[in-house]
Short mmCIF file of the C-alpha atoms (twelve columns), coordinates in Angstrom:
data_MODEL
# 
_entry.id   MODEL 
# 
loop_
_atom_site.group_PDB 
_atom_site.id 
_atom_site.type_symbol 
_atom_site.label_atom_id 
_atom_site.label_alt_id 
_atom_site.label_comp_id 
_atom_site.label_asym_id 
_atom_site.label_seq_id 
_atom_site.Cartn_x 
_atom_site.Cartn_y 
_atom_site.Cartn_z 
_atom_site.pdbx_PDB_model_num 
ATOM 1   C CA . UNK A 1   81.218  47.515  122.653 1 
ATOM 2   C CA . UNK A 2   78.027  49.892  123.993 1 
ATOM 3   C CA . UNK A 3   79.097  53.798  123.927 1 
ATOM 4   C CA . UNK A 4   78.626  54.688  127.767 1 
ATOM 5   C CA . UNK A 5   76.869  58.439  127.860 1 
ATOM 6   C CA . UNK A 6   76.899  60.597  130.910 1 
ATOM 7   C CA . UNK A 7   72.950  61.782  131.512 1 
ATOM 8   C CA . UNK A 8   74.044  65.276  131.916 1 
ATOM 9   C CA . UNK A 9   75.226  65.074  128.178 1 
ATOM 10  C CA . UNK A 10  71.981  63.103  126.824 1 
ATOM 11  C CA . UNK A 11  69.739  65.260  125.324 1 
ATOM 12  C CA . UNK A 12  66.570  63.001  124.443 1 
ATOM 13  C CA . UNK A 13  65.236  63.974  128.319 1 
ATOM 14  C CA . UNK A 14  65.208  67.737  126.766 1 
ATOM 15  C CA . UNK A 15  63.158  67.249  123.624 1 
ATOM 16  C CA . UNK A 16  60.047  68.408  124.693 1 
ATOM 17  C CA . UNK A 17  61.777  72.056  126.098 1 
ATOM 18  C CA . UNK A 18  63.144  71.989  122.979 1 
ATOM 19  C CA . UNK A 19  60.015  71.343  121.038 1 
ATOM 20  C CA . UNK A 20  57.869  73.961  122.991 1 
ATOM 21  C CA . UNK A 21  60.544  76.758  122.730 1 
ATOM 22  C CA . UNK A 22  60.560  76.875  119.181 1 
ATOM 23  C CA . UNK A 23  56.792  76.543  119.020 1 
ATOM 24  C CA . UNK A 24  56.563  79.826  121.461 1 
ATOM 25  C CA . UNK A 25  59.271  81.684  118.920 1 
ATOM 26  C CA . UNK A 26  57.047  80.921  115.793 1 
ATOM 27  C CA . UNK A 27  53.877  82.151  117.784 1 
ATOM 28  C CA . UNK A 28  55.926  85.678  118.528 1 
ATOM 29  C CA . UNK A 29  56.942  85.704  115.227 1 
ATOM 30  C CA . UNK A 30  53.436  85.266  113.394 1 
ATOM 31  C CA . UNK A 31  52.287  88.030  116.167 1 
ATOM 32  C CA . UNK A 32  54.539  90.345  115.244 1 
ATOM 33  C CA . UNK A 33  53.997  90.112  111.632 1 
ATOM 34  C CA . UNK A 34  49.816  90.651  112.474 1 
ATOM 35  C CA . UNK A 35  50.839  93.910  114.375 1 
ATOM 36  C CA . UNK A 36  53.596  95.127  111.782 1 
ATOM 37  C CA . UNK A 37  52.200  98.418  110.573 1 
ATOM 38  C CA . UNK A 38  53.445  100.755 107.689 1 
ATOM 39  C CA . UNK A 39  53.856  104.515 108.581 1 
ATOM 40  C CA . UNK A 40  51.130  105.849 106.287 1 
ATOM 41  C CA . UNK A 41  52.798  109.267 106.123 1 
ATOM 42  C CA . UNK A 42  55.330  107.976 103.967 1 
ATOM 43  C CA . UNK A 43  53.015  106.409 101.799 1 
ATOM 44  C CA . UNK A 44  50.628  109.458 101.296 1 
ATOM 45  C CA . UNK A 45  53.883  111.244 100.276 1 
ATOM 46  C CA . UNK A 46  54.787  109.026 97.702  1 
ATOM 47  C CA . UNK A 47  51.216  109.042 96.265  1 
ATOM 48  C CA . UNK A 48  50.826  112.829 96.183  1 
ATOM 49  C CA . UNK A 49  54.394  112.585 94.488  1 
ATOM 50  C CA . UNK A 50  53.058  110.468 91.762  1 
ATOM 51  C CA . UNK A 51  49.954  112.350 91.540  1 
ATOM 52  C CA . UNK A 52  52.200  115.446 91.192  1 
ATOM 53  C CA . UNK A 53  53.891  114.310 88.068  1 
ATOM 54  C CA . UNK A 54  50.641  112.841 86.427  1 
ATOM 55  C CA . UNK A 55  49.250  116.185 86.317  1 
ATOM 56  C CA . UNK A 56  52.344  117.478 84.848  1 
ATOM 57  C CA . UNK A 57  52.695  114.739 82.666  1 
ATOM 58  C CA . UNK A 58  48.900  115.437 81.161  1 
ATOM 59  C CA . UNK A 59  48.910  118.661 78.875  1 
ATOM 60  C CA . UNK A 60  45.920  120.397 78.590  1 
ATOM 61  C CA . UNK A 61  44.317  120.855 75.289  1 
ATOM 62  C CA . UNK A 62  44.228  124.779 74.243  1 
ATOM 63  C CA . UNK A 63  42.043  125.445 71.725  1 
ATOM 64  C CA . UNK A 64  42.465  128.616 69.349  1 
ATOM 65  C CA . UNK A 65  39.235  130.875 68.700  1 
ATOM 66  C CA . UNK A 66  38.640  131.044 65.481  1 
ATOM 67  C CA . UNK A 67  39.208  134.934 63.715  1 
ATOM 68  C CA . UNK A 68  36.169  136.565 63.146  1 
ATOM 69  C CA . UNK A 69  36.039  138.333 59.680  1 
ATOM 70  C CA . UNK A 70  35.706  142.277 60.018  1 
ATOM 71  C CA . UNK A 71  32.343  143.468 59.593  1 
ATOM 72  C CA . UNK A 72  31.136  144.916 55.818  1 
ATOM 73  C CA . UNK A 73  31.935  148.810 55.570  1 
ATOM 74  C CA . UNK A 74  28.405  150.692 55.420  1 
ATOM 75  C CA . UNK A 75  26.372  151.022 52.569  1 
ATOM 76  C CA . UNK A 76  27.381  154.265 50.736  1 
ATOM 77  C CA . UNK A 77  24.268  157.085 51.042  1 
ATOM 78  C CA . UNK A 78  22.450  157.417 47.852  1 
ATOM 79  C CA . UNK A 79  22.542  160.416 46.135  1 
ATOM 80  C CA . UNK A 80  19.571  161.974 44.550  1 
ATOM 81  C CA . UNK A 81  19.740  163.449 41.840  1 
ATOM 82  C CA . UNK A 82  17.910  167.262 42.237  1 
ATOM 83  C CA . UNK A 83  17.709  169.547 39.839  1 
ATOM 84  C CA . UNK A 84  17.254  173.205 40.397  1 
ATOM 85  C CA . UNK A 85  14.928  174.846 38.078  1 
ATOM 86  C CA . UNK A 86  16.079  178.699 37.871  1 
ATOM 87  C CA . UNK A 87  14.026  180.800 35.674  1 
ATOM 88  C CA . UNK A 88  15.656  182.558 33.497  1 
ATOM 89  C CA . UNK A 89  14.366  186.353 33.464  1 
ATOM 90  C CA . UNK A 90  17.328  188.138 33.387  1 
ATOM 91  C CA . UNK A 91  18.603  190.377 30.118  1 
ATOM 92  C CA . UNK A 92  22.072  190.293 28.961  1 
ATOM 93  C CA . UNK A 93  22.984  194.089 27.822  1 
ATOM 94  C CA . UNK A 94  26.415  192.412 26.643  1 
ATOM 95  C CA . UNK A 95  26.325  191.455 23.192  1 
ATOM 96  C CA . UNK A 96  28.893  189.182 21.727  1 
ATOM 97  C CA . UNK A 97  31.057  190.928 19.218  1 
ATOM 98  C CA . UNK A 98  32.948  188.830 16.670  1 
ATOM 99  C CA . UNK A 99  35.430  190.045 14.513  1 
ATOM 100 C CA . UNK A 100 36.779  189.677 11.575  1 
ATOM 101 C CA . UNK A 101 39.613  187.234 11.534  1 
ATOM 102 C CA . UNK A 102 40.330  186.722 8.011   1 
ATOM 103 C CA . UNK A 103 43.570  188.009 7.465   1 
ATOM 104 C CA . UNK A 104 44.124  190.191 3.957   1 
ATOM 105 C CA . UNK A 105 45.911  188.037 1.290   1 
ATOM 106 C CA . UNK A 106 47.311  191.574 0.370   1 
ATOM 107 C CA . UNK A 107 48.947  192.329 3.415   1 
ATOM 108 C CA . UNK A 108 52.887  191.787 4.402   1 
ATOM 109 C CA . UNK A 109 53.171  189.372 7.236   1 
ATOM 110 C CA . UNK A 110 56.761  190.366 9.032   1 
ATOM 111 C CA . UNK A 111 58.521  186.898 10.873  1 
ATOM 112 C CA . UNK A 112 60.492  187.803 13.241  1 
ATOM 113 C CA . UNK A 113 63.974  185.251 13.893  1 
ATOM 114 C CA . UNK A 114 65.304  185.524 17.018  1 
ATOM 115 C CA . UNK A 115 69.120  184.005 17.046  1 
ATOM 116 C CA . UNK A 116 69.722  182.477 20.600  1 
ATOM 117 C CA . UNK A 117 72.811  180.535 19.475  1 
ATOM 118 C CA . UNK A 118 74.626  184.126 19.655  1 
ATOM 119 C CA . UNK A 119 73.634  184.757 23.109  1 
ATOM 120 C CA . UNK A 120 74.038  180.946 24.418  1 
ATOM 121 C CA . UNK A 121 77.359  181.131 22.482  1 
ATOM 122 C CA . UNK A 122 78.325  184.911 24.747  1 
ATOM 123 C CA . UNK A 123 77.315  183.201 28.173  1 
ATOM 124 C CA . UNK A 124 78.187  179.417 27.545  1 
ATOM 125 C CA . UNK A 125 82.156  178.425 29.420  1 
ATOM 126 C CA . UNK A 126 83.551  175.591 27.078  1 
ATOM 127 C CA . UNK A 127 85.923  173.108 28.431  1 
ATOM 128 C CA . UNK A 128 87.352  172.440 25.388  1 
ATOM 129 C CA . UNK A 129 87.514  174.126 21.738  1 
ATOM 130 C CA . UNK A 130 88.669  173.806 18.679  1 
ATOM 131 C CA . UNK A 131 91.187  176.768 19.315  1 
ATOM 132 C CA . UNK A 132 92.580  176.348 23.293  1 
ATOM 133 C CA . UNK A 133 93.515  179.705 24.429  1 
ATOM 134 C CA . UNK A 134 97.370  180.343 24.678  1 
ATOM 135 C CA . UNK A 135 99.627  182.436 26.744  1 
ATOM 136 C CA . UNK A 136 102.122 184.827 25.062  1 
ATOM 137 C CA . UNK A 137 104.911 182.752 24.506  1 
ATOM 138 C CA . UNK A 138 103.056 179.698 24.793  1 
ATOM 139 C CA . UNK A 139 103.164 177.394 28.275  1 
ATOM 140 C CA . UNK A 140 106.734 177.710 28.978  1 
ATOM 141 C CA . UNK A 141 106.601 181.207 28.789  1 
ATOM 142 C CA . UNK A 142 103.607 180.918 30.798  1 
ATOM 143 C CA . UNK A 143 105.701 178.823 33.829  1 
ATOM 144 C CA . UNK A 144 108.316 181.228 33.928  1 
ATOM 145 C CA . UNK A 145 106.256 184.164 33.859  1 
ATOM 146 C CA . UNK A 146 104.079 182.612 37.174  1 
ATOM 147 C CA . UNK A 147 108.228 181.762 38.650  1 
ATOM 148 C CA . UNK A 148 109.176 185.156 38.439  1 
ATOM 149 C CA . UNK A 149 105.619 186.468 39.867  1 
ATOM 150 C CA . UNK A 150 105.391 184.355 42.685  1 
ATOM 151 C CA . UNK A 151 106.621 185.550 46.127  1 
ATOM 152 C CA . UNK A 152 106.673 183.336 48.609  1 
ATOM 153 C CA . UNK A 153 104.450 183.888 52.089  1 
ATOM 154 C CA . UNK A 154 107.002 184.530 55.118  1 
ATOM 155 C CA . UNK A 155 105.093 182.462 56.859  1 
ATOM 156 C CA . UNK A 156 104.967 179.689 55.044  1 
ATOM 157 C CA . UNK A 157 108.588 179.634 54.885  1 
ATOM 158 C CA . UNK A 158 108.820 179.818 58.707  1 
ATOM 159 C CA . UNK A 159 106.345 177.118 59.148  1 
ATOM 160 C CA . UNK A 160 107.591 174.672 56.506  1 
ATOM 161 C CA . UNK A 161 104.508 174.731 54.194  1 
ATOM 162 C CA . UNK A 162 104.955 173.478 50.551  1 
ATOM 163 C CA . UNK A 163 102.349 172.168 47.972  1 
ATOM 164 C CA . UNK A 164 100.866 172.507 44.768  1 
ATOM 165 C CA . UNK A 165 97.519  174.995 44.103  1 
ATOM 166 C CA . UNK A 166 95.319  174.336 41.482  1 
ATOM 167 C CA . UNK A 167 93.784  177.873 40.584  1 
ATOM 168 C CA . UNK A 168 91.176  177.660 37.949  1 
ATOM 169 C CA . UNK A 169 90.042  180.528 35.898  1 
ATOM 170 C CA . UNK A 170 88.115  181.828 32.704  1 
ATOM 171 C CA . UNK A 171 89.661  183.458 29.570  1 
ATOM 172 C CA . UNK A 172 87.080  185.564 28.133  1 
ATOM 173 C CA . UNK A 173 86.831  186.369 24.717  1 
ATOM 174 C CA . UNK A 174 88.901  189.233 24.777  1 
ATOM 175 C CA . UNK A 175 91.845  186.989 26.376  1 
ATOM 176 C CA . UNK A 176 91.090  188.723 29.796  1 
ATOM 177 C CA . UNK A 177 91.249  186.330 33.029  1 
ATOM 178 C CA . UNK A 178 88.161  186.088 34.984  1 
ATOM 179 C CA . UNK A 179 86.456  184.314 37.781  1 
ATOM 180 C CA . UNK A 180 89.648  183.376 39.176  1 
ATOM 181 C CA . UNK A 181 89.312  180.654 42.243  1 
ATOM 182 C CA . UNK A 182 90.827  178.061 43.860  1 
ATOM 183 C CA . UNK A 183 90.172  174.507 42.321  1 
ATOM 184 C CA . UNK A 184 92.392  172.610 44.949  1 
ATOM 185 C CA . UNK A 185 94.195  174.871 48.033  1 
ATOM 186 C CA . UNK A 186 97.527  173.956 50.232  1 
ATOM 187 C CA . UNK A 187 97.178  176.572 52.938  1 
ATOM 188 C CA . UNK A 188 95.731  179.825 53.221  1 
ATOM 189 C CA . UNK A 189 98.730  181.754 52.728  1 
ATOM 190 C CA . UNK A 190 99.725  179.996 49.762  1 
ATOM 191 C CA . UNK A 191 96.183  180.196 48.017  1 
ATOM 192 C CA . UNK A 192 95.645  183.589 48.428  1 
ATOM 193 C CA . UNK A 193 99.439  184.290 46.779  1 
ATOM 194 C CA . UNK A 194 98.478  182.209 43.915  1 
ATOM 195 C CA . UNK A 195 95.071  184.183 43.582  1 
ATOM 196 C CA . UNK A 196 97.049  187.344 43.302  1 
ATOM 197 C CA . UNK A 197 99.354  186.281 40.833  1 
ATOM 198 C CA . UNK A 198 96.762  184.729 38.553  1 
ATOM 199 C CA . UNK A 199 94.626  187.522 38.853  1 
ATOM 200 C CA . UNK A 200 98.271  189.886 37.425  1 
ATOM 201 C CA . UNK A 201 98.265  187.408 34.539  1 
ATOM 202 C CA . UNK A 202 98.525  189.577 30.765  1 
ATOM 203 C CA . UNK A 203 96.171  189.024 28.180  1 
ATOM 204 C CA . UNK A 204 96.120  185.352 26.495  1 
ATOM 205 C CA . UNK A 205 95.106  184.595 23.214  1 
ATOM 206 C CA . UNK A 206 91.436  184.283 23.059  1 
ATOM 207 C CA . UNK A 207 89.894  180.052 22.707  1 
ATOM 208 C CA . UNK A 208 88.040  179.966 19.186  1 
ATOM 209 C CA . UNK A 209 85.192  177.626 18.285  1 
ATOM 210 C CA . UNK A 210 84.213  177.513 14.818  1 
ATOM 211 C CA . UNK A 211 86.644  180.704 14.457  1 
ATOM 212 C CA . UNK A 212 84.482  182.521 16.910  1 
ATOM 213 C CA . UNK A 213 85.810  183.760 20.320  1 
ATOM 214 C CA . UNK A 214 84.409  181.569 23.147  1 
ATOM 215 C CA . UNK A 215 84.742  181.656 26.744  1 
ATOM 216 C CA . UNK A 216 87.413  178.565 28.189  1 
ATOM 217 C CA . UNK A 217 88.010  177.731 31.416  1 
ATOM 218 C CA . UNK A 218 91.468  176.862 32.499  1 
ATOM 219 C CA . UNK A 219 93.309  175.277 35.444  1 
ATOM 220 C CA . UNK A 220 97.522  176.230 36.086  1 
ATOM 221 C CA . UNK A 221 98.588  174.610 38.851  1 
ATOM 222 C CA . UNK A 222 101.270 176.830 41.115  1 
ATOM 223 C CA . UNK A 223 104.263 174.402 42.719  1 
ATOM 224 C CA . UNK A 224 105.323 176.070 46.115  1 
ATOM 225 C CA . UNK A 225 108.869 174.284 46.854  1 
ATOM 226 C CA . UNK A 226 111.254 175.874 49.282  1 
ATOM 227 C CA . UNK A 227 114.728 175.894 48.479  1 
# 
């Protein structure tokens, strides 16, 4: 059975249209592609971009100058050597006297000792000795006698103050106390009463050193302790 077609609905009667439409679109097409043009802005950028970071890329090659060695100091002058001839005209009324310095075999020859361990013995201070000096009674007698001496500063009491003085002193060698002074002070009021009682103290019994009578330091220390 033959397939009946309409001839609005064949399509071999439109080949040719066909045929030269698409042959017109290629043409365009290929035109178009011959007049396609790239903005050349764009591409300079891009190169002077590149360019850019090849010349920061590259690093240039420093080279150091070598140190030049410091010139030679100066010869040193010469010296010559000139001698000044002076004639010698002039008398000498001065004549050299020499005596006789032999000594007579007959004659006393006095030496003369001087002792300085006396003297170094009067003005040395010794720290310690054979023979310590001793107060009259001995140290307890010494404590009770600085108890019953002491007076204590009014105001010290009225401000609270207490502490211990260290008052250091000399015993001569006569047992006298000298060069009294304060070793290690509290307060002002309470130094200067320990001065005065220390400086009241009686006679000790002299420090010995090889049964001689030496000078001795000494410290006492003075308790201030209200009641």
């Amino acid at each position: 059975m033959e397939v009946k077609k309409s001839q609005k609905a064949d399509l071999e009667n439109k080949r040719g249209l066909f045929l030269e439409i698409g042959l017109a679109l290629t043409l365009a097409i290929v035109f178009l592609a011959f007049e396609w043009r790239v903005d050349t802005s764009e591409a300079t950028v891009l190169q002077a971009e590149q360019e850019v970071q090849a010349e920061e890329e590259i690093i240039p090659i420093t080279r150091q100058e070598p140190v030049k060695p410091p010139p030679p100091p100066p010869p040193a002058p010469k010296v010559a050597d000139v001698l000044n001839i002076v004639d010698n005209d002039e008398e000498i009324d001065d004549e050299l006297e020499i005596e006789d310095s032999e000594a007579d075999m007959d004659e006393d020859v006095e030496i003369q000792v001087v002792e300085e361990t006396e003297e170094e013995d009067e003005q040395q201070v010794f720290v310690i000795v054979e023979d310590m000096p001793e107060f009259p009674g001995g140290d307890l007698e010494l404590q009770k006698w600085i108890n019953r001496s002491v007076k204590y500063p009014v105001i010290a009491q009225e401000n609270g103050i207490t502490g211990r003085v260290y008052v250091g002193f000399v015993v001569n060698k006569l047992g006298k106390v000298e060069n009294v002074k304060i070793m290690r002070g509290v307060d002002p009021s309470l130094d200067k009463e320990a001065l005065r009682v220390i400086n009241m103290m009686p006679k000790w019994k002299p420090g010995k050193q090889r049964g001689k009578a030496v000078k001795v330091s000494y410290t006492v220390p003075i308790n201030f302790q209200l009641q």
